[in-house]
Residue, then its C-alpha position, 0 to 999 in steps of 0.5 A: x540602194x536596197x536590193x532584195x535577192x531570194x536566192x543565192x544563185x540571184x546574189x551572186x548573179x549581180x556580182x559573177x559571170x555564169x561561168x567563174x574562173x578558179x580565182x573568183x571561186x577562190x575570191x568567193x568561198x575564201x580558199x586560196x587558189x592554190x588550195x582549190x587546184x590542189x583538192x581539184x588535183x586529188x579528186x576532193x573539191x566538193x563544186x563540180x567543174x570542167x576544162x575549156x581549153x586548158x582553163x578550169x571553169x565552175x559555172x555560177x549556179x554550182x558554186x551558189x548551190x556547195x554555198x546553200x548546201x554549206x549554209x544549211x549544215x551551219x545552220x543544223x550545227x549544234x554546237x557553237x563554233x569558237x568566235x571569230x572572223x567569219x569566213x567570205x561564206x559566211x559573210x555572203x549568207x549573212x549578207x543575204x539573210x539580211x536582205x531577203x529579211x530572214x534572221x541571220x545566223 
């Protein structure tokens, strides 16, 4: 199958409900769970979310925009990160360029 997404929001839209619990943002950006709790505890998780009946919640379109906000300012790097794997991010903004025919970082 040959699937062609524009965006990420599109990508991550055939994979992900509209609203994503704290262990599929987890799964998605490749931090742990309890990493996640702990920056949204201290007031520094960079994606927005909300409580519905005691249960964290991120909606989708959030999560896709901190990924190209995080693709773009890898792409501005000057310097060359050291070699390694790449993180989840990374790897969906790789996968992506591939499929909408951009050249990947």
């Amino acid at each position: 199958m040959n699937f062609q997404f524009t965006s990420t929001l599109e990508f991550l839209n055939t994979r992900y409900p509209p609203s994503l619990s704290v262990k599929q943002v987890a799964e998605i950006t490749s931090l742990s769970a309890a990493t996640i709790q702990g920056a949204i505890s201290r007031g520094e998780y960079p994606i927005p979310s909300f409580k519905i009946g005691g249960k964290r919640v991120f909606r989708l379109v959030d999560v896709a925009a901190y990924i190209d906000q995080q693709f773009a300012a890898a792409n501005s790097r000057t310097t060359k990160r050291r070699p390694g794997r790449p993180k989840k991010i990374e790897q969906l903004a790789r996968l992506h360029a591939e499929q909408i025919g951009e050249p990947s970082p």
